[in-house]
LOKEKE-68533 format. One record per atom (N, C-alpha, C): atom name; x, y, z; residue number from 0; chain. Coordinates in nm, 4 decimals, always signed. Example, Ala and Ser with C-alpha at 12.3 -4.5 7.8 and 13.67 -1.06 7.14 Angstrom:
BEGIN
 site        X        Y        Z pos unit
    N  +1.3190  -0.5690  +0.7800   0    A
   CA  +1.2300  -0.4500  +0.7800   0    A
    C  +1.3200  -0.3300  +0.7800   0    A
    N  +1.2850  -0.2250  +0.7080   1    A
   CA  +1.3670  -0.1060  +0.7140   1    A
    C  +1.2900  +0.0030  +0.7870   1    A
***
This chain:
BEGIN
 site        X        Y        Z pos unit
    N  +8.7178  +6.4177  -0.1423   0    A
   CA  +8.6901  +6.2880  -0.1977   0    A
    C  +8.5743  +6.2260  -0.1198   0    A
    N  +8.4681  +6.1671  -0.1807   1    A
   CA  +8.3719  +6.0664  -0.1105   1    A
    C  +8.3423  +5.9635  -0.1387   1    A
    N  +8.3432  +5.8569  -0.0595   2    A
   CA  +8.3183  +5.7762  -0.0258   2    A
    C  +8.1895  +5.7169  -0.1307   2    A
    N  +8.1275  +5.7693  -0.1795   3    A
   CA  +8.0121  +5.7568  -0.2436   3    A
    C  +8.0664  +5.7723  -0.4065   3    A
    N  +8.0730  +5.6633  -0.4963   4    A
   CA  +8.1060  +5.6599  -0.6437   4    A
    C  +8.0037  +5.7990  -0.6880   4    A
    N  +8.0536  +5.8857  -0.7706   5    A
   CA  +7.9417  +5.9419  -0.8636   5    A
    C  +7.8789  +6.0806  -0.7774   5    A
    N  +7.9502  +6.0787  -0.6242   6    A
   CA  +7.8340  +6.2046  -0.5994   6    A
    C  +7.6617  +6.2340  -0.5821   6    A
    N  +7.6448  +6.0583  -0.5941   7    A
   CA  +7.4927  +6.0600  -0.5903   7    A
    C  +7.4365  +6.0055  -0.4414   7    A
    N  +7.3433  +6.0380  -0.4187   8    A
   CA  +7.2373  +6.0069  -0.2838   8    A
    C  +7.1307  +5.9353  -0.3235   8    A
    N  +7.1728  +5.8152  -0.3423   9    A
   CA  +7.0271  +5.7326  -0.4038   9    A
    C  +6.9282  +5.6847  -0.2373   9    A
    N  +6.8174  +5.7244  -0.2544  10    A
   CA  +6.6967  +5.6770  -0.1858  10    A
    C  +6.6926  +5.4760  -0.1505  10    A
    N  +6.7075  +5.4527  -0.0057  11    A
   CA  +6.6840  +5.3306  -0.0305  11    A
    C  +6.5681  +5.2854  -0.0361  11    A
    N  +6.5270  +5.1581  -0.1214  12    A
   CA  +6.3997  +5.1433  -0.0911  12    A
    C  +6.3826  +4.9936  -0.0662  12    A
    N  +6.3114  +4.9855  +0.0802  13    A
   CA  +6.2583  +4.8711  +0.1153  13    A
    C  +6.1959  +4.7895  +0.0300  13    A
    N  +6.2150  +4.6763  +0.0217  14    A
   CA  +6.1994  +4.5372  -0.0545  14    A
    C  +6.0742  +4.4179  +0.0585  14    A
    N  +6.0082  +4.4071  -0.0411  15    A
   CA  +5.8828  +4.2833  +0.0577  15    A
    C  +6.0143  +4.1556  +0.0578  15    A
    N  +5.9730  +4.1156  +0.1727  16    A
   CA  +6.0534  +3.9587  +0.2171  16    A
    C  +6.0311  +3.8641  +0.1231  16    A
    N  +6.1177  +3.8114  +0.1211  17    A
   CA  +6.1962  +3.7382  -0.0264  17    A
    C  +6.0645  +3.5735  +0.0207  17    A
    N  +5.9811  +3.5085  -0.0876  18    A
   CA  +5.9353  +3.4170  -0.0693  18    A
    C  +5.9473  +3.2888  +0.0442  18    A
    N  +5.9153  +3.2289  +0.1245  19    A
   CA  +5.9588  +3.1688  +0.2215  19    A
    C  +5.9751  +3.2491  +0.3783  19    A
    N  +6.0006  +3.4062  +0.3781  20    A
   CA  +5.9744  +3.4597  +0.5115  20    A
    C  +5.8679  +3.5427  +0.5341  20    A
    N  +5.8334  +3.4995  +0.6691  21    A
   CA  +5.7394  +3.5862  +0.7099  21    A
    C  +5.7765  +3.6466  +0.8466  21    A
    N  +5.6638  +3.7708  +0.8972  22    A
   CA  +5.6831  +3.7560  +1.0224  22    A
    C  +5.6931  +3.6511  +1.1397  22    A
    N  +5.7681  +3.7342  +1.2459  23    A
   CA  +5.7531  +3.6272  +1.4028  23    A
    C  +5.6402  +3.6185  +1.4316  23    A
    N  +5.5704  +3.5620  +1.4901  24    A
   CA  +5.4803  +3.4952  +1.5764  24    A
    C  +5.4652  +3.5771  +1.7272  24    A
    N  +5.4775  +3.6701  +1.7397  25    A
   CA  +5.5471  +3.7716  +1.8469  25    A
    C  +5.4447  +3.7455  +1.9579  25    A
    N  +5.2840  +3.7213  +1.9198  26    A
   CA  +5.1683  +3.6829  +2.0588  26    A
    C  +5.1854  +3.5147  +2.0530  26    A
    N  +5.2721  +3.4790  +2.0017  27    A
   CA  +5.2458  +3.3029  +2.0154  27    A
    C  +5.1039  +3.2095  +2.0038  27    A
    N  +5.0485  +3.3155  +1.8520  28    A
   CA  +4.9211  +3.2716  +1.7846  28    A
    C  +4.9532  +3.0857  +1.7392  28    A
    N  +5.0224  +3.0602  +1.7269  29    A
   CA  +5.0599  +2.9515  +1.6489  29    A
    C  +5.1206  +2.8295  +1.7347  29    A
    N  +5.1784  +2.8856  +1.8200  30    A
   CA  +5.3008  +2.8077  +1.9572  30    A
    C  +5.2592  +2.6857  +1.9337  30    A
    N  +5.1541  +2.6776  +1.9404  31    A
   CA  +5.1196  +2.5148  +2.0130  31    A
    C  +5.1404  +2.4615  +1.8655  31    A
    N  +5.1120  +2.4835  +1.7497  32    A
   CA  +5.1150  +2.3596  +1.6286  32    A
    C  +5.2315  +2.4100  +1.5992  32    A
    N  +5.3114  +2.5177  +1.5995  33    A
   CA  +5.5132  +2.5094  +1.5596  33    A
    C  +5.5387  +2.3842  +1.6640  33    A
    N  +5.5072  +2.3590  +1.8253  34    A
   CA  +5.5585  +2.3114  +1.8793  34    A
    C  +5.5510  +2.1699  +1.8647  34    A
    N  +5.4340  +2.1435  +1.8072  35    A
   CA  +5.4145  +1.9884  +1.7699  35    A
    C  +5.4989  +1.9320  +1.6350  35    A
    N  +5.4757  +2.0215  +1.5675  36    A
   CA  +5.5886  +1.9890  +1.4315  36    A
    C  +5.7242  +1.9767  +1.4470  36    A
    N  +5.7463  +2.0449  +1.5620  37    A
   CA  +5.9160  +2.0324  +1.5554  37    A
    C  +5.9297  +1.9117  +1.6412  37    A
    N  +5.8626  +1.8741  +1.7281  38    A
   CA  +5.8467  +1.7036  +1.8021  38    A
    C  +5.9063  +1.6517  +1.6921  38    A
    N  +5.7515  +1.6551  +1.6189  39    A
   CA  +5.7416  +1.5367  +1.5503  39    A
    C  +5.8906  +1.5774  +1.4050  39    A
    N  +5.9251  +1.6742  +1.4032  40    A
   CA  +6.0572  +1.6537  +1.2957  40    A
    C  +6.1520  +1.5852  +1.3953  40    A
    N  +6.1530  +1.6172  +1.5379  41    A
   CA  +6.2757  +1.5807  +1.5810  41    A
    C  +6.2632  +1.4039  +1.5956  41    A
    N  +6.1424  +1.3797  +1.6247  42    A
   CA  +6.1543  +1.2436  +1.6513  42    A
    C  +6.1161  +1.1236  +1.5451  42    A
    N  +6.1602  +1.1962  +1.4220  43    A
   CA  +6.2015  +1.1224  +1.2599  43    A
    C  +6.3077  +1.1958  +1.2489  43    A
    N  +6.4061  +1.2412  +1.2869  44    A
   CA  +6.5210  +1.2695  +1.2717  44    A
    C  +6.5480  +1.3556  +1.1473  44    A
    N  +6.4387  +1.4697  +1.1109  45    A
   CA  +6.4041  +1.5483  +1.0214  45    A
    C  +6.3567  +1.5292  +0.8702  45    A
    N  +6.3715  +1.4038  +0.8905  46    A
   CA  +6.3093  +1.3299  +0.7470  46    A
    C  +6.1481  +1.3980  +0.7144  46    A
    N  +6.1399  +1.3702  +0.6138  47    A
   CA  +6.0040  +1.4205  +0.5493  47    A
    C  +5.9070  +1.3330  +0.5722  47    A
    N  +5.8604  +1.2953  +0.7027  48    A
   CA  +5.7553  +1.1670  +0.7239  48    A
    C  +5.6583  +1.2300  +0.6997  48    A
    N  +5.5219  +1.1572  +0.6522  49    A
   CA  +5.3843  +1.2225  +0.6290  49    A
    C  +5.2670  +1.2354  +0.7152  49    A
    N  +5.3341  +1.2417  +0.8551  50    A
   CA  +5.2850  +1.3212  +0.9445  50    A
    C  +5.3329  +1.4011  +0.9862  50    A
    N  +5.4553  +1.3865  +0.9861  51    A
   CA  +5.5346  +1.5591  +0.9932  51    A
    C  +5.4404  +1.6865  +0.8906  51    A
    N  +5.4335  +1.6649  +0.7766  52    A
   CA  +5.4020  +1.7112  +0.6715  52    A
    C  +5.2448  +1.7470  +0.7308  52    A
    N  +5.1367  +1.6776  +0.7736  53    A
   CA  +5.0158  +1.7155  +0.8148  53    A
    C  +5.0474  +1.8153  +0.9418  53    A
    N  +5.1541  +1.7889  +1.0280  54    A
   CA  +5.1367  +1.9186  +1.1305  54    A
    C  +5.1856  +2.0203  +1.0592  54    A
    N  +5.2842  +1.9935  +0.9743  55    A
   CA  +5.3637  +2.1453  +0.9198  55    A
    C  +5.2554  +2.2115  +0.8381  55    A
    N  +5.1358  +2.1584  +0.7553  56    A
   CA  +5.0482  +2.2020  +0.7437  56    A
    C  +4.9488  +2.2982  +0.8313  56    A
    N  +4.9043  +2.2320  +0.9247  57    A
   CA  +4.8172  +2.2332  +1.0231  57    A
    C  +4.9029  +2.3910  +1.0868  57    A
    N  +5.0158  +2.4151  +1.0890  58    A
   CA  +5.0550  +2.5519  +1.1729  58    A
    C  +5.1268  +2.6554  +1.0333  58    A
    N  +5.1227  +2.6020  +0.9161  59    A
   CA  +5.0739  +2.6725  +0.8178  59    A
    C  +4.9247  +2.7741  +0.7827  59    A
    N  +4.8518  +2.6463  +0.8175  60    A
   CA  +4.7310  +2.7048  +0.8063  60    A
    C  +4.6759  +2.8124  +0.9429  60    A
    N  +4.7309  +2.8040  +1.0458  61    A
   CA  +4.7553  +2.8975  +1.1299  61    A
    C  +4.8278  +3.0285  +1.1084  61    A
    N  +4.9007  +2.9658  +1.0701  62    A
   CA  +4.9451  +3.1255  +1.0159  62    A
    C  +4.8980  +3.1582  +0.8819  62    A
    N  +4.8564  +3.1215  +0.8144  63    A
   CA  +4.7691  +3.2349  +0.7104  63    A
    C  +4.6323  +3.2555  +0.7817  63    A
    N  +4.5640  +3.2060  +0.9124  64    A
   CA  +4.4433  +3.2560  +0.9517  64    A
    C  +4.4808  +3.3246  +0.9956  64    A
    N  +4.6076  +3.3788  +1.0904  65    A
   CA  +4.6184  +3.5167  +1.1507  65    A
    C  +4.6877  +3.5732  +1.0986  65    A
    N  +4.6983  +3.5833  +0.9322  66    A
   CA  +4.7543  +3.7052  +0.8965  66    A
    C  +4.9141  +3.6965  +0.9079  66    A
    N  +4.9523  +3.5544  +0.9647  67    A
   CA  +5.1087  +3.5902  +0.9996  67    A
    C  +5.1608  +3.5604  +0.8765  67    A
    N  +5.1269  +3.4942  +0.7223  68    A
   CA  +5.2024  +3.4803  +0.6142  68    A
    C  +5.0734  +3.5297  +0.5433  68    A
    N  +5.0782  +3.5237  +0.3914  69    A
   CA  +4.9760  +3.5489  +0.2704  69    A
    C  +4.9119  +3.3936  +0.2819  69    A
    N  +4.7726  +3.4139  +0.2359  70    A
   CA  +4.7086  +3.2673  +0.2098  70    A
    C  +4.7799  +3.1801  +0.0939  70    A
    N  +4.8579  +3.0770  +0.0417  71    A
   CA  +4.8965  +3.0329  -0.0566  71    A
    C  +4.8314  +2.8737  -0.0773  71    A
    N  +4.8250  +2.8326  -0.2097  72    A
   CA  +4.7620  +2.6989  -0.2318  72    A
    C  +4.8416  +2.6041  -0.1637  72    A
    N  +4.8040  +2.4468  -0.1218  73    A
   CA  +4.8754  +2.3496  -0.0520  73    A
    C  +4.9670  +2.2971  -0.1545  73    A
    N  +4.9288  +2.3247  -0.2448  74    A
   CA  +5.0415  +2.2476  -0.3715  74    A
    C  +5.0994  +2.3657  -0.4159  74    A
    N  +5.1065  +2.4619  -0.3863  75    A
   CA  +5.2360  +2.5918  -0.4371  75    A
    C  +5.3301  +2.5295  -0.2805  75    A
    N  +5.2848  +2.4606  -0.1455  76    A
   CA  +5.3776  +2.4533  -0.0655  76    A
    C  +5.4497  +2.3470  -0.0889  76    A
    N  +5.3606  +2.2333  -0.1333  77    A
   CA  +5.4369  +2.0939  -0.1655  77    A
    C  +5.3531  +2.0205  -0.0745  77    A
    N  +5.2181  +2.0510  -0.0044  78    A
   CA  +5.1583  +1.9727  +0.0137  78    A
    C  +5.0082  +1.9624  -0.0007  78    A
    N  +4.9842  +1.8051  +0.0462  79    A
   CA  +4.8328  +1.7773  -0.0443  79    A
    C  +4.7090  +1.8538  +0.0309  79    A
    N  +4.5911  +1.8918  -0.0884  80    A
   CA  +4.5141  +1.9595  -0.0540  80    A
    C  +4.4201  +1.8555  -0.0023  80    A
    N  +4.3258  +1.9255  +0.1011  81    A
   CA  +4.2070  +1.8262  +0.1536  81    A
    C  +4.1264  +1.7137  +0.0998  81    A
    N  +4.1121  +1.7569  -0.0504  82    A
   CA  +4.0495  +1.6546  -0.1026  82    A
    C  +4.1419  +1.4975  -0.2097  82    A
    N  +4.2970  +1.5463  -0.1910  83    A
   CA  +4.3605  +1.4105  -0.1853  83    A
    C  +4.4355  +1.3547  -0.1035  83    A
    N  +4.4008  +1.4013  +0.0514  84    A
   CA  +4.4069  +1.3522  +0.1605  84    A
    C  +4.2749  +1.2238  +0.1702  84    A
    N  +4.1989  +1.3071  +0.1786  85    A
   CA  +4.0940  +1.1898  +0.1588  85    A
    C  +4.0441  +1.0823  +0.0169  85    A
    N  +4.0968  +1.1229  -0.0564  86    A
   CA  +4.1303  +1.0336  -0.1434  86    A
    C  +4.2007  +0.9338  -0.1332  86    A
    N  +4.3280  +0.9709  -0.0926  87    A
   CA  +4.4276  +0.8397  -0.0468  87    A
    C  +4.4108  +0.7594  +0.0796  87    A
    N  +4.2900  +0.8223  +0.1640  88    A
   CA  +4.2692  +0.6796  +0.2649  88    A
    C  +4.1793  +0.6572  +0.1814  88    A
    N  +4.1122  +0.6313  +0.0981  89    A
   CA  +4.0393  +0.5382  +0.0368  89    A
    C  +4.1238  +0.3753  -0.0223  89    A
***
């Protein structure tokens, strides 16, 4: 009897990381802007303030310059692109 329904040996096959993960940070390319974002989440008590949101950017954009996630648009993340940043201090 085995353990295996059917007698079959299916091949596993690795799957790309499900949207939202990426690699670690393993040379601490990024350290310094993860470390400022999580300040600043901790000291709004994790609320969505909109400077939280500019650092979580800011070590976003760090990690798609080194390759540590895929490049993606600021509005596929949920935040604003450069030119209605400066729009709204107007």
């Amino acid at each position: 009897m085995s353990a295996n329904p059917g007698n079959s040996i299916k091949a596993l096959r690795p799957s790309p990381p499900e949207r939202g993960s990426f690699p670690l940070d393993h040379f601490g390319d990024c350290k310094d802007a993860m470390t400022k974002y999580m300040k600043c989440l901790k000291l709004v008590n994790n609320e969505n303030a909109p400077n939280c949101r500019l650092l979580a950017k800011d070590y976003l954009k760090c990690r798609m310059d080194n390759e540590l996630m895929d490049k993606v648009d600021w509005r596929d993340l949920g935040l604003p692109t450069d030119e209605e940043e400066k729009n709204k201090g107007r």
